[in-house]
TILOSE-899752 format. One record per residue (C-alpha): z, y, x; residue in one letter. Coordinates in steps of 0.02 Angstrom, whole numbers, plus 50000, padded with zeros to 5 digits. Layout:
BEGIN
+-------+-------+-------+---------+
!    c3 !    c2 !    c1 ! residuo !
+-------+-------+-------+---------+
!     Z !     Y !     X !       a !
...
+-------+-------+-------+---------+
//
This chain:
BEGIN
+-------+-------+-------+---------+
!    c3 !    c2 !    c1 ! residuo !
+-------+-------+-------+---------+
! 52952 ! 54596 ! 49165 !       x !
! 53029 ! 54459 ! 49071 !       x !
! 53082 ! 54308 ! 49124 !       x !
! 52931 ! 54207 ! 48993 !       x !
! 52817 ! 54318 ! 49062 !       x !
! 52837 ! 54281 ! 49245 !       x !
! 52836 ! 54097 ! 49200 !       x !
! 52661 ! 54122 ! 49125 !       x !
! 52590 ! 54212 ! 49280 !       x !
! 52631 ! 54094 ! 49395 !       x !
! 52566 ! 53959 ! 49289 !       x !
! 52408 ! 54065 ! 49305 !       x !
! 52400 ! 54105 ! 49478 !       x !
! 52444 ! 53883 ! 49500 !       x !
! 52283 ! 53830 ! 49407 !       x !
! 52179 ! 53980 ! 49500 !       x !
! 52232 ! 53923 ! 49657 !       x !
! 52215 ! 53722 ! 49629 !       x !
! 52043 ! 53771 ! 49560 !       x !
! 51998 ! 53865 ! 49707 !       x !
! 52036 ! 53697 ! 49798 !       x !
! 51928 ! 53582 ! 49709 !       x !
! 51751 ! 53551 ! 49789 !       x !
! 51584 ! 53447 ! 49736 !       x !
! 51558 ! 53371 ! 49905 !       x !
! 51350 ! 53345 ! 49891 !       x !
! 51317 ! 53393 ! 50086 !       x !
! 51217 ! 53283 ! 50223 !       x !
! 51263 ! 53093 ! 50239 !       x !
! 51356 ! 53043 ! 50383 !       x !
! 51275 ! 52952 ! 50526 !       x !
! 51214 ! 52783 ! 50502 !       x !
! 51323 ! 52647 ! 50575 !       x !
! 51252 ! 52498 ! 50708 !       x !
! 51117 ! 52403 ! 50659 !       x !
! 51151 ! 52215 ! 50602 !       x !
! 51053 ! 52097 ! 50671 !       x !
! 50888 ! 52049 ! 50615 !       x !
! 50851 ! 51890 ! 50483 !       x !
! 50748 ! 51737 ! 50483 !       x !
! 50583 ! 51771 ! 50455 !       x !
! 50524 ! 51629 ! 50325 !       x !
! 50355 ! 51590 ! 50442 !       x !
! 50501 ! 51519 ! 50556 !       x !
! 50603 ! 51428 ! 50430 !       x !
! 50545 ! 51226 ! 50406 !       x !
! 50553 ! 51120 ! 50272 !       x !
! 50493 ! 50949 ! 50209 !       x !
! 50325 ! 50881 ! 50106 !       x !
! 50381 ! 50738 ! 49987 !       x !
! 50288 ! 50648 ! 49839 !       x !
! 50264 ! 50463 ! 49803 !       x !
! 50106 ! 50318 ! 49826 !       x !
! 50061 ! 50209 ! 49688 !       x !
! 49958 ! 50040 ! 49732 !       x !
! 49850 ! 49996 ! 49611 !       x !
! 49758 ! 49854 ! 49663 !       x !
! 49575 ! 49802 ! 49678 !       x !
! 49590 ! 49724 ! 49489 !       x !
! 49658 ! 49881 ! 49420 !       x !
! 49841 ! 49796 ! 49417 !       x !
! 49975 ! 49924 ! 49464 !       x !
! 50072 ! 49852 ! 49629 !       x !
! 50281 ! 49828 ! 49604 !       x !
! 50289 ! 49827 ! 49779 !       x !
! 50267 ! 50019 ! 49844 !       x !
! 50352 ! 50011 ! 50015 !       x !
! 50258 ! 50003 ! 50195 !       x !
! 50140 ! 50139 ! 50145 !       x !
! 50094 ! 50272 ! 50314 !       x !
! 50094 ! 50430 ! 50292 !       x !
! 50062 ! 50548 ! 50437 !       x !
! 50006 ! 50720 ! 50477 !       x !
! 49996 ! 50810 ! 50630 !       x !
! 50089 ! 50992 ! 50666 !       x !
! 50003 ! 51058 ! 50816 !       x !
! 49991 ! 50917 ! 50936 !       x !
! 50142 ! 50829 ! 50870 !       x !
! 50114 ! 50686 ! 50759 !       x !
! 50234 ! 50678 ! 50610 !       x !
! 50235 ! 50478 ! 50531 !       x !
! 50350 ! 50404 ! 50416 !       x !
! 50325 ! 50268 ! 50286 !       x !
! 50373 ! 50260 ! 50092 !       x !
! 50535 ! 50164 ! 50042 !       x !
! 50519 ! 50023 ! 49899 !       x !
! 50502 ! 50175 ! 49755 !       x !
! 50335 ! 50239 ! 49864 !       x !
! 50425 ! 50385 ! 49909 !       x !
! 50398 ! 50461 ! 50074 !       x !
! 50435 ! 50618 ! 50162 !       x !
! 50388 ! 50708 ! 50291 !       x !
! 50544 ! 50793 ! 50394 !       x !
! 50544 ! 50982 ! 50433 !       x !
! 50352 ! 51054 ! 50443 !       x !
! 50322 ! 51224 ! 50472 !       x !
! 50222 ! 51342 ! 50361 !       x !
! 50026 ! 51297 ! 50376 !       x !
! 49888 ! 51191 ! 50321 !       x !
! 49909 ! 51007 ! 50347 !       x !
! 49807 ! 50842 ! 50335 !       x !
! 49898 ! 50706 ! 50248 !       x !
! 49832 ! 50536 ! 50287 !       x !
! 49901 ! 50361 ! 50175 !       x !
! 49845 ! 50221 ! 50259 !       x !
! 49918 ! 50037 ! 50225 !       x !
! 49821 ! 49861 ! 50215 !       x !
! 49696 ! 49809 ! 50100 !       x !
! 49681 ! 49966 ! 50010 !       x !
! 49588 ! 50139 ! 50010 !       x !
! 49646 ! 50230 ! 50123 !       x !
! 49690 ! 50445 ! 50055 !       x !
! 49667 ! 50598 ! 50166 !       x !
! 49717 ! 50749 ! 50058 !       x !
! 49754 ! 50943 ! 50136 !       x !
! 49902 ! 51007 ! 50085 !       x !
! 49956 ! 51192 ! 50108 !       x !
! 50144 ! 51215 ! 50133 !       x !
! 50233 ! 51384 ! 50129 !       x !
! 50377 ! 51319 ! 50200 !       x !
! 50545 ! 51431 ! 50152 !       x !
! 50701 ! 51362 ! 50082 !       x !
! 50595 ! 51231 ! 49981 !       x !
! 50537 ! 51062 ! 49993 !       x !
! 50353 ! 51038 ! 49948 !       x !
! 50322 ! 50920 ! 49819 !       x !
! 50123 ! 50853 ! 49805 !       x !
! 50143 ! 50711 ! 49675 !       x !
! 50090 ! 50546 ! 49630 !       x !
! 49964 ! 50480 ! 49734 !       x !
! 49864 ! 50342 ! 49698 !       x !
! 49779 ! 50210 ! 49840 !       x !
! 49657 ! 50073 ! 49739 !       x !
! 49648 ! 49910 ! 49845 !       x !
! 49487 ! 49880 ! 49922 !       x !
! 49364 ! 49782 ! 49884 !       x !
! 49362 ! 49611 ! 49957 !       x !
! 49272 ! 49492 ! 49862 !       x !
! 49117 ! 49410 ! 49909 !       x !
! 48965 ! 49301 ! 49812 !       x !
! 48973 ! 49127 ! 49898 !       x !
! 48811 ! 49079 ! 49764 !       x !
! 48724 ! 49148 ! 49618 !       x !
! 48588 ! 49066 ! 49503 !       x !
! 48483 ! 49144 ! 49400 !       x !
! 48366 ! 49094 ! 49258 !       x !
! 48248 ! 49206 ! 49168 !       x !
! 48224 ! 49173 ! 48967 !       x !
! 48089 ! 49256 ! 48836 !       x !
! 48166 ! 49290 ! 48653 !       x !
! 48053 ! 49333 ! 48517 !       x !
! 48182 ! 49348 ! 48389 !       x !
! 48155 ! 49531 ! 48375 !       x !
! 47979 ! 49560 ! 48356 !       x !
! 47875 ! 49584 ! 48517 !       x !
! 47965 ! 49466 ! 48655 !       x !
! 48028 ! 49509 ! 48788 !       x !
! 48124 ! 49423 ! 48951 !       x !
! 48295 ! 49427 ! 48984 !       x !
! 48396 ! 49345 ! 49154 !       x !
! 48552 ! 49244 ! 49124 !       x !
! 48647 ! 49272 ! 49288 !       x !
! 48795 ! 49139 ! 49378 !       x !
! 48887 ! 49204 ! 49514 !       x !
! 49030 ! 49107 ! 49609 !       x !
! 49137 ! 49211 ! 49705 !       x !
! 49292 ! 49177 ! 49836 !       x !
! 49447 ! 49242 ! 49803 !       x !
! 49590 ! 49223 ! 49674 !       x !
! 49524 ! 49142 ! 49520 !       x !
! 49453 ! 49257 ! 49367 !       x !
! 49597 ! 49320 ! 49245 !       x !
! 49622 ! 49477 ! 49145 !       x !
! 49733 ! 49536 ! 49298 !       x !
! 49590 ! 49494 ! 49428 !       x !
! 49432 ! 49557 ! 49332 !       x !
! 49273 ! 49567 ! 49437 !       x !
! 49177 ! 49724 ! 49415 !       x !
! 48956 ! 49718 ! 49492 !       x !
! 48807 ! 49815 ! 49476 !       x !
! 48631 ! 49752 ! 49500 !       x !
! 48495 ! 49820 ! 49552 !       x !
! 48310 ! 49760 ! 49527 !       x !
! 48142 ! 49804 ! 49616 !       x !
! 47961 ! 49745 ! 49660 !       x !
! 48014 ! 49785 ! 49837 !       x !
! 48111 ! 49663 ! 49962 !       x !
! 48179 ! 49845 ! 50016 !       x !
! 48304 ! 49853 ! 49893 !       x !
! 48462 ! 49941 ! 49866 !       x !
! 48582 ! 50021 ! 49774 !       x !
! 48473 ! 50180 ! 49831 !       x !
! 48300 ! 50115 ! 49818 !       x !
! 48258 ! 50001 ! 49652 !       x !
! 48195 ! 50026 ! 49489 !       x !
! 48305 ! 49979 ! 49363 !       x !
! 48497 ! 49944 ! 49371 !       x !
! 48635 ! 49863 ! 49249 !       x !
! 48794 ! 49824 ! 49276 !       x !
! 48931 ! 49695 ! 49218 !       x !
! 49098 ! 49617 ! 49235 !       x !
! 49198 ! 49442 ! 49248 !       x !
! 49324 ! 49419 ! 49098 !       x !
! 49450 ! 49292 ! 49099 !       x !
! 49357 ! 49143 ! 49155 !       x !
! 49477 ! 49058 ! 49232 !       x !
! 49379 ! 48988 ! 49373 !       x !
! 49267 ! 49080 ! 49521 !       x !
! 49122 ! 49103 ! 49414 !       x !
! 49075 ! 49217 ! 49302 !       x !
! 48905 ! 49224 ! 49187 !       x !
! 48798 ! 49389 ! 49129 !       x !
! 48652 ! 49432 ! 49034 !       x !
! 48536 ! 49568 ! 49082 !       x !
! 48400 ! 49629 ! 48953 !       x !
! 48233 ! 49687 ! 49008 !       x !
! 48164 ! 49765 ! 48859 !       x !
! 48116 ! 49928 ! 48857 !       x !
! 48143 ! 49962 ! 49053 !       x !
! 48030 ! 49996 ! 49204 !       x !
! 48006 ! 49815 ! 49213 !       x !
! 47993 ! 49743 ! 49057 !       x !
! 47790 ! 49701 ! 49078 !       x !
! 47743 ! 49873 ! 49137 !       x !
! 47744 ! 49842 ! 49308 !       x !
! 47747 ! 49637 ! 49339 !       x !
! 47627 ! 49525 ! 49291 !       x !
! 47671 ! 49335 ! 49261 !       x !
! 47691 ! 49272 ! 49452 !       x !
! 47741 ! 49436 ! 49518 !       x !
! 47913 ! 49408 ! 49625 !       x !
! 48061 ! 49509 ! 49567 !       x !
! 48179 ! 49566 ! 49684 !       x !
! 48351 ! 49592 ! 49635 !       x !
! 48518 ! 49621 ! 49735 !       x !
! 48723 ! 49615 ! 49659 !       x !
! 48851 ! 49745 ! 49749 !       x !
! 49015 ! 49730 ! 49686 !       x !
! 49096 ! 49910 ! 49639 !       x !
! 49284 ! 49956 ! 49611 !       x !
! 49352 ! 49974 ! 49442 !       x !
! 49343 ! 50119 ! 49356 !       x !
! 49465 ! 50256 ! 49455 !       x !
! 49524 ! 50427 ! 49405 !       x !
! 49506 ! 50477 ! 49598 !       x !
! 49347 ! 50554 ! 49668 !       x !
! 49329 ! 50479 ! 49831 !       x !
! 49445 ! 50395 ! 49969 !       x !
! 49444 ! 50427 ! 50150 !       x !
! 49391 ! 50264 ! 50262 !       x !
! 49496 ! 50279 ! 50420 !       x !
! 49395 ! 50172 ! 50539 !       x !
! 49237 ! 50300 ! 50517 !       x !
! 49330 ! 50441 ! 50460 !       x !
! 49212 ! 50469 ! 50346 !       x !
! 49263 ! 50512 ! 50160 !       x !
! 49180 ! 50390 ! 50046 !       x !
! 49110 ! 50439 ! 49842 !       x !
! 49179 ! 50321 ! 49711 !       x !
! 49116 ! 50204 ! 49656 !       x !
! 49073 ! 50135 ! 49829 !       x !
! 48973 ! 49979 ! 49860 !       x !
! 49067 ! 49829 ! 49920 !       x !
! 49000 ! 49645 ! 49957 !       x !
! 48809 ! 49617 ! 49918 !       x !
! 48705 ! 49492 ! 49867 !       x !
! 48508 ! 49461 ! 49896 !       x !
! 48404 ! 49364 ! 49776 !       x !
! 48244 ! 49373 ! 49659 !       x !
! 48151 ! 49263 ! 49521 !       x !
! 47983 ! 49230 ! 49457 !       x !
! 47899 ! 49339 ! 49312 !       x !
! 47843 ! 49246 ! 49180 !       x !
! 47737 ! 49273 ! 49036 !       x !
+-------+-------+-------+---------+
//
């Protein structure tokens, strides 16, 4: 043989044999290594419940001064309390995952009770803005009434100018009083039991007394039902301003309360006339 053509045998016989070599290695895996050790689960992880209080107050006038606010909730038989800073924001530390009560309570306002859900995990929960309206506090010290006929308008018919003096700051746009009354042949009246109602506001009097007018033409009363003589009954709850919130929780009956909720009453009554 030639020397070229040995060359290009061996050549041959190299690639054959490297070839021969080569493998697809697609077999069994190897044996799993140790274990690591087992995570968190997130039922066990804790995290916090935030949001912030807004004080509106018993006029409707929001309240620059947020702070002093409790807020508390209970995680199994530990009680969890903290109050809002100067902002109204509070939070409430490291809660586990569950269903919890949140109760705002603070001083001469409605007092909140709102359940809350919280998944826990790596996130605080944040619930909001939450709104406490001050309570009601004012009270009639004296009311006067005097009941006028007007025929201006055809058939007459009576109406009842109404004077009521309260306590408390004096009557501004910024301390508006807000009443319903009630009206009844029936010394059993209420705000539940009566026959015709209307209600009516202070403005910007100035003063402790406020004046309104109450028509009785075409109502239950208006002639249908008293004759001239017949006593009237009539009684004046105040009621909160008008509130985007459904009802607040009362903590000293624990009892959750429908807006708009009756405050301080008033009895009285007039004469029918002719």
């Amino acid at each position: 043989m030639g020397r070229k053509f040995i060359d290009f045998y061996l050549m041959i016989l190299v690639s054959v044999l490297i070839g021969a070599c080569t493998k697809n290695v697609d077999g069994l895996p190897g044996t799993a290594g140790p274990s690591g050790e087992s995570g968190t689960s997130i039922a066990g992880t804790r995290s916090n419940i935030f949001g912030y209080v807004k004080l509106v107050s018993q006029f409707a006038v929001p309240d620059t001064l947020r702070d002093s606010v409790k807020v508390s909730t209970r995680m199994g038989d530990s009680l969890v309390k903290v109050m809002t800073d100067k902002n109204g924001k509070f939070t409430l530390p490291q809660l586990k995952s569950g269903t919890y009560r949140i109760l705002l309570e603070k001083n001469l306002y409605d007092s909140i009770a709102y359940t809350v859900v919280h998944t826990a995990g790596n996130e605080d929960k944040f619930i909001g803005i939450l709104q406490m309206d001050g309570s009601l506090t004012t009270h009639i010290t004296q009311q006067e009434l005097l009941l006028q006929t007007n025929s201006s308008f055809g058939a007459p018919f009576q109406y009842l100018n109404i004077t009521t003096t309260i306590d408390g700051p004096p009557i501004t746009l910024n301390s508006q009083r807000y009443v319903n009354f009630y009206f009844s042949d029936s010394p059993d009246i209420s705000d539940k039991n009566y026959l015709f109602s209307a209600a009516g506001n202070s403005h910007s009097e100035g003063s402790n007394e406020f004046f309104a007018q109450v028509s009785f033409v075409q109502t239950e009363i208006n002639g249908n039902r008293f004759s001239p003589g017949d006593t009237v009954y009539m009684k004046t709850y105040f009621v909160p301003y008008y509130s985007l919130m459904d009802s607040w929780f009362d903590i000293n009956t624990y009892q959750t309360i429908s807006y708009p909720y009756t405050g301080h009453s008033f009895s009285n009554y007039f004469i029918w006339a002719n």
